[in-house]
C-alpha positions as CSV (number, residue, x, y, z in Angstrom):
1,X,0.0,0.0,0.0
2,X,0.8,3.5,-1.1
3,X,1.6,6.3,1.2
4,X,-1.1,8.2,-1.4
5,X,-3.3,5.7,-0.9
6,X,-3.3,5.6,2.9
7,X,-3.7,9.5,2.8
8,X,-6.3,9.5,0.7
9,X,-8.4,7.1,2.8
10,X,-7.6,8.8,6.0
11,X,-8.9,12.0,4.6
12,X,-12.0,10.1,4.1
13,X,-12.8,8.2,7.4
14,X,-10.5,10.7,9.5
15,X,-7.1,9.7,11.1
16,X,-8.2,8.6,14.8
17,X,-10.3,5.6,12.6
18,X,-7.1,4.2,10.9
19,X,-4.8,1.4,12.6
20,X,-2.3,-0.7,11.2
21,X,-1.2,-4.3,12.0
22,X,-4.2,-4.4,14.3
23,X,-4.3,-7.9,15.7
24,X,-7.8,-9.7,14.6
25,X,-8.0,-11.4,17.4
26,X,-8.9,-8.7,19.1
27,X,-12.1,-8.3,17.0
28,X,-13.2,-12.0,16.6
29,X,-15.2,-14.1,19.3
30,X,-13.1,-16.7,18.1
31,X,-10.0,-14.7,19.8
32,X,-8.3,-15.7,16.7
33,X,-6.7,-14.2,13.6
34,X,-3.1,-12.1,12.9
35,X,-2.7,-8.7,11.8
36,X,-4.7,-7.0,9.6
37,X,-3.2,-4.6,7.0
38,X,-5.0,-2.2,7.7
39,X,-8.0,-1.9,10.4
40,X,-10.9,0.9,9.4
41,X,-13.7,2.2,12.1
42,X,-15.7,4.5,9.7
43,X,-17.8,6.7,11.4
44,X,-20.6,6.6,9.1
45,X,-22.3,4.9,6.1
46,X,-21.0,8.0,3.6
47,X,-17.6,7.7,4.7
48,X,-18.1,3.9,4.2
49,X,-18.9,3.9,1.1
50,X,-16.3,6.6,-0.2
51,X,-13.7,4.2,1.2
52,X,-14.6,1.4,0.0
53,X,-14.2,3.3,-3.5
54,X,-11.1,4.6,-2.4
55,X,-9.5,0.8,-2.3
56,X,-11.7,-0.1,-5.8
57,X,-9.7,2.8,-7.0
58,X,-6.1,1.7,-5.4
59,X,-6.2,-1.6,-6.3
60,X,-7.0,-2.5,-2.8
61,X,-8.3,-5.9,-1.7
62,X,-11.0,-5.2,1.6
63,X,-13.7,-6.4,3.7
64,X,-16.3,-5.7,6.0
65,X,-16.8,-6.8,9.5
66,X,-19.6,-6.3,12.1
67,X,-18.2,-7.8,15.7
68,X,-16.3,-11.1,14.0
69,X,-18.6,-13.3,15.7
70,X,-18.9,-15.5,12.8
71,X,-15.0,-15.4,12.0
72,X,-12.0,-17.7,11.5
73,X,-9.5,-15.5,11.0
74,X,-5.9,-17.2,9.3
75,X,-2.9,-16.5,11.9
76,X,-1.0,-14.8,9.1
77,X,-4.1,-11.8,9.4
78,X,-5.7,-10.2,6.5
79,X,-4.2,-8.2,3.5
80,X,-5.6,-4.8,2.7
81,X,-8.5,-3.0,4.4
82,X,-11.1,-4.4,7.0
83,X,-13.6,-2.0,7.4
84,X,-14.9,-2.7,11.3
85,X,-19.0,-1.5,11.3
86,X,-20.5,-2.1,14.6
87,X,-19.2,0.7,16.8
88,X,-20.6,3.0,14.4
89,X,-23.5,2.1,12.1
90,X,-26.1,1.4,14.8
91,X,-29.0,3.7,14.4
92,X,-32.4,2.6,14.9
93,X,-35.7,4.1,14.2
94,X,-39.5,3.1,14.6
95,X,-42.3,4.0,12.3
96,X,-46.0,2.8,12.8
97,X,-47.7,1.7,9.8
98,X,-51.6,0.7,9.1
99,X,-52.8,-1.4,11.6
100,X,-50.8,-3.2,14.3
101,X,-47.2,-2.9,11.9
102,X,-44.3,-1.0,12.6
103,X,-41.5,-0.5,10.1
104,X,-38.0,-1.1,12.3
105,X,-35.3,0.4,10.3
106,X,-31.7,-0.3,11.6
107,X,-28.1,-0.3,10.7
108,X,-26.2,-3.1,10.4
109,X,-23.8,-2.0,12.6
110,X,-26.1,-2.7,15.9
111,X,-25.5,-5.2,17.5
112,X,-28.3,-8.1,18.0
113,X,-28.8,-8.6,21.4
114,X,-29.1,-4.8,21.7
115,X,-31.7,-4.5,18.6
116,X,-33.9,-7.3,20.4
117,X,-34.2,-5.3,24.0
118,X,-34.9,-1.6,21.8
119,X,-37.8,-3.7,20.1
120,X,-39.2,-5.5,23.0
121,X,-39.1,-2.1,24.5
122,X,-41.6,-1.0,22.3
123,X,-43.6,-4.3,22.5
124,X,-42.8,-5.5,19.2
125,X,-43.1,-9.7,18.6
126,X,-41.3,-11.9,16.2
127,X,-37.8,-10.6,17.3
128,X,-37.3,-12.5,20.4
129,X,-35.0,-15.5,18.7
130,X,-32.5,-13.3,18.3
131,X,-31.5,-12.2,21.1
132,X,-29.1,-14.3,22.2
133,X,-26.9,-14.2,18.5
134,X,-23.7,-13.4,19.3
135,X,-23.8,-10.9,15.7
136,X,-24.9,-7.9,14.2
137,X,-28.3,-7.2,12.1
138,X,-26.0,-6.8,9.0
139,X,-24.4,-10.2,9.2
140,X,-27.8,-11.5,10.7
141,X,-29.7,-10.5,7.5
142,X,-26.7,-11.6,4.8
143,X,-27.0,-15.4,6.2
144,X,-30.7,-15.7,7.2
145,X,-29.5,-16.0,10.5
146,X,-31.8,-17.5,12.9
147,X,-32.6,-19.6,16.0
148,X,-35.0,-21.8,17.8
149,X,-37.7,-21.9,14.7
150,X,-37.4,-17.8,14.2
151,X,-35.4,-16.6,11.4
152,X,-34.7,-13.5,9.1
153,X,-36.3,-13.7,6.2
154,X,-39.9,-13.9,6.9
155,X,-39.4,-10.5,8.8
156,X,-38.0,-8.5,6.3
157,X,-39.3,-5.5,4.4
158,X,-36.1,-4.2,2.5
159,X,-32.8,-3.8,2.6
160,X,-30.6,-1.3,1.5
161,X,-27.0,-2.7,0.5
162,X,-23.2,-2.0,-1.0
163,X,-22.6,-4.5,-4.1
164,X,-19.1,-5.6,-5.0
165,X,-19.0,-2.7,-7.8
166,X,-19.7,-0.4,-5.6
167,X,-23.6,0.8,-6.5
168,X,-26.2,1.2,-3.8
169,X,-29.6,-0.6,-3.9
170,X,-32.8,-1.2,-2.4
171,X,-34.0,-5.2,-2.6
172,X,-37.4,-5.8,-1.5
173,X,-38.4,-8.8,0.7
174,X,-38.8,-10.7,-2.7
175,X,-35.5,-9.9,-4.0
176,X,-33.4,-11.6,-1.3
177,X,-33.6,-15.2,-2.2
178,X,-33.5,-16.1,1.5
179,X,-32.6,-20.2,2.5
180,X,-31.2,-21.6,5.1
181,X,-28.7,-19.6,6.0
182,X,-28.1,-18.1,2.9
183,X,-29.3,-15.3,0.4
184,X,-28.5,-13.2,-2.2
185,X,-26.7,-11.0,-0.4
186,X,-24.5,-13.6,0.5
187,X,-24.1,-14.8,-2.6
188,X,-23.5,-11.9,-4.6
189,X,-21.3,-10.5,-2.2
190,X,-23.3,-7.6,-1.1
191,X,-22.9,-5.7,2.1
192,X,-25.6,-4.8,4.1
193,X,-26.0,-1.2,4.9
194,X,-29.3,-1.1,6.7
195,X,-32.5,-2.9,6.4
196,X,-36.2,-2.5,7.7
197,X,-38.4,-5.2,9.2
198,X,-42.2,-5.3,9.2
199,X,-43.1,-6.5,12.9
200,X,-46.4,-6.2,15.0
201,X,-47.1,-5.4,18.4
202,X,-47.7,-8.1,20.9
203,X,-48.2,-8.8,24.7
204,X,-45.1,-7.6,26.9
205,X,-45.1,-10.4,29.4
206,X,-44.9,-12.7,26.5
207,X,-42.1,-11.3,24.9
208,X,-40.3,-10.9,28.2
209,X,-40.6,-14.8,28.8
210,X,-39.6,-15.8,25.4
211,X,-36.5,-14.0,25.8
212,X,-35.7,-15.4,28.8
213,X,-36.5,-18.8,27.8
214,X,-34.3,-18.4,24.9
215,X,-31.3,-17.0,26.9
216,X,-31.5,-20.0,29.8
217,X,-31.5,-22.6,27.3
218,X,-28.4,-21.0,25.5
219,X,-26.9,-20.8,29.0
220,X,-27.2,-24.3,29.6
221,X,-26.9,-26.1,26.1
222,X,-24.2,-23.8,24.4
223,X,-20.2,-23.1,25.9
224,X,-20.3,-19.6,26.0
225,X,-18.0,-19.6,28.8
226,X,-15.0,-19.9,25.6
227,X,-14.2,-18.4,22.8
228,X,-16.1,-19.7,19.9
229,X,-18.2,-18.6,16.6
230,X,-21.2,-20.0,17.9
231,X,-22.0,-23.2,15.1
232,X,-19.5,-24.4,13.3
233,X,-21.4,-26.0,10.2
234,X,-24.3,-25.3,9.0
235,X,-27.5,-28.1,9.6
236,X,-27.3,-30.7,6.8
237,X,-30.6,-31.4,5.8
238,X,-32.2,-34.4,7.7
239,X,-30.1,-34.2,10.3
240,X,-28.1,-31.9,12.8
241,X,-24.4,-31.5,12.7
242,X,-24.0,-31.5,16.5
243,X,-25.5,-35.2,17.0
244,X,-23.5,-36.2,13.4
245,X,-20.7,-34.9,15.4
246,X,-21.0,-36.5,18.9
247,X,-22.1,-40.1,17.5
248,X,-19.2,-40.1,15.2
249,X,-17.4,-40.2,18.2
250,X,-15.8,-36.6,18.5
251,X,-17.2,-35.1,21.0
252,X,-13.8,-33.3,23.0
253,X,-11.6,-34.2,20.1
254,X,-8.6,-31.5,19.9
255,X,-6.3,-30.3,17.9
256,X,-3.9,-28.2,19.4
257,X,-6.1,-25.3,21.1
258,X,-8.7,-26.2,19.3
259,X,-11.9,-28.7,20.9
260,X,-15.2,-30.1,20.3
261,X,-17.4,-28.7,22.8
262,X,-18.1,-31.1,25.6
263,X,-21.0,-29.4,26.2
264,X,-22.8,-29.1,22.9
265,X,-20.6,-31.2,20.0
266,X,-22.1,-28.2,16.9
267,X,-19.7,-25.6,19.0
268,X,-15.1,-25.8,18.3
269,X,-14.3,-23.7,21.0
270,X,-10.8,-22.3,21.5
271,X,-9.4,-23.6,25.1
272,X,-7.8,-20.7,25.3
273,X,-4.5,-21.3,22.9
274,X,-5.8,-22.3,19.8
275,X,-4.1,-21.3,16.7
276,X,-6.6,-20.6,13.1
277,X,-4.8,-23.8,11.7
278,X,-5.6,-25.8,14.9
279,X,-9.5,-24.8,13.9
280,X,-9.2,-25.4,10.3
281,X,-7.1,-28.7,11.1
282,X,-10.1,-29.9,13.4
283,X,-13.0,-28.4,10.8
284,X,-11.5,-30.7,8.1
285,X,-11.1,-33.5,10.2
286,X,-14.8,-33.6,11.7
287,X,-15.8,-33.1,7.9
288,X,-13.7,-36.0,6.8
289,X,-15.0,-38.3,9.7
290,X,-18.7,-37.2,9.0
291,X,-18.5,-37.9,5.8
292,X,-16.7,-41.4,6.4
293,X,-19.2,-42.7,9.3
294,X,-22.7,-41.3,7.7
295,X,-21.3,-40.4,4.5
296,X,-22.7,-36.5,4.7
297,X,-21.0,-33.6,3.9
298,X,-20.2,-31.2,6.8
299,X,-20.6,-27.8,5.3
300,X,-19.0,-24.7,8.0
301,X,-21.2,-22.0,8.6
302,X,-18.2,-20.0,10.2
303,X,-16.5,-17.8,7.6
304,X,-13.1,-18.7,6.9
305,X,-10.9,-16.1,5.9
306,X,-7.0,-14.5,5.7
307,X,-3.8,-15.8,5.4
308,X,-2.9,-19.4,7.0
């Protein structure tokens, strides 16, 4: 990278925003991942999305990041820019519509949990699944994220989004091709800048107790007391990786740092001194077992990504 280059984006996202050889590991839950080039905290979607033209114009490889909670992050780090969003692009807004709707219109900076306790505030239903994803609403609504029979898609209303050539659009509801953990955001490499979802208003108590519920049985089925990415693979269909896992005889297998939960078999947490290549090592060798034992593919719903 250029000394013109980094000029030119600091101008742009200011120079307080700007660090180099920032340690990823310091913005994965994973606590995981080398250096990063260059590490970008832009203080708003406009100075987003001049930056991210700044690199098309340089030449410069980048990516975008909400709180790395879905990350693998190589030990080597990441070349170019990472553009960090969810210190920053967190607004919210609330607009009643016709009849019991409200439109809820956020960044995709915010962070889940604190999107779920804003809506339940206002005694809005249908959000409650999330609020235990360890994520933002931006990575949320790129992978259909969901939990305990709630998920993205059905919610949604529109989202506005960055594509890889950098143009800005609006895709309605219908536009998004959402599956299982999938869309076409994700597909197409799009990056959520905000969306809206369509939600109605329900009774408080209720809310309060699904979210409670939700949050116990995290507490006592998933290891959140390590570092982790929540679930490694993605649900194969007809079955659940986390039983594929434990009756193939893995559950506690290591590698290095690296171990399948003993608590729930879907989580590889990091003990504490894993290394990225003791994950990947472990990923690939739960995949190869899998397949071997029930002969079903694995397929990670973590995002793997930087040098190894």
């Amino acid at each position: 990278m250029t000394t013109e280059f980094i000029n030119a984006l600091t101008e742009i996202v200011g120079k307080g925003a700007v660090r180099f050889d920032e340690p990823m590991s310091l913005h994965t839950t994973f606590r995981i991942g080398g250096p990063a080039d260059l590490f970008v905290i832009p203080p708003d979607e406009q100075s987003l999305v001049k930056a991210v033209e700044c690199c098309k114009q340089w030449e410069i490889p980048w990516m975008i990041i909400g709180n790395g909670s879905n990350l693998l992050v190589g030990d080597k780090g990441i070349r170019g820019v990472v553009f960090q969003i969810f210190q920053t692009m967190d607004q919210v807004s609330f607009e009643r519509l016709d009849g019991c709707q409200v439109r809820v219109q956020a960044g995709a900076g915010i962070l889940l949990s604190r999107l779920s306790r804003l809506i339940a505030g206002e005694g809005l239903e249908g959000f409650e699944f999330a609020s235990g994803i360890p994520g933002t609403f931006g990575g949320a609504v790129t992978m259909n994220a969901g939990a305990y029979g709630g998920e993205m898609g059905p919610l949604m209303d529109f989202v506005k989004v960055l594509t890889v050539r950098g143009e800005l659009l609006f895709l309605k509801k219908e536009d998004l091709a959402m599956g299982y953990r999938t869309s076409i955001i994700q597909r197409e490499q799009m990056i959520v800048l905000e969306a809206s979802m369509l939600l109605c208003y329900g009774e408080p108590g209720d809310i309060k107790a699904r979210i409670e519920d939700f949050s116990l049985r995290r507490r006592e089925k998933q290891p959140l007391e390590y570092p982790s990415a929540g679930s490694t693979f993605k649900r194969p269909e007809g079955y659940f990786a986390g039983k594929l896992i434990q009756d193939a005889g893995l559950k506690g297998c290591r590698v290095g740092g690296a171990q399948v939960s003993e608590k729930h078999s879907g989580f590889v947490i990091n003990t504490g001194s894993a290394t990225a290549k003791d994950v990947l090592e472990l990923i690939r060798y739960i995949q190869t077992v899998v397949q071997e034992k029930f002969n079903v593919c694995l397929e990670p719903e973590v995002r793997i990504v930087g040098e190894f």
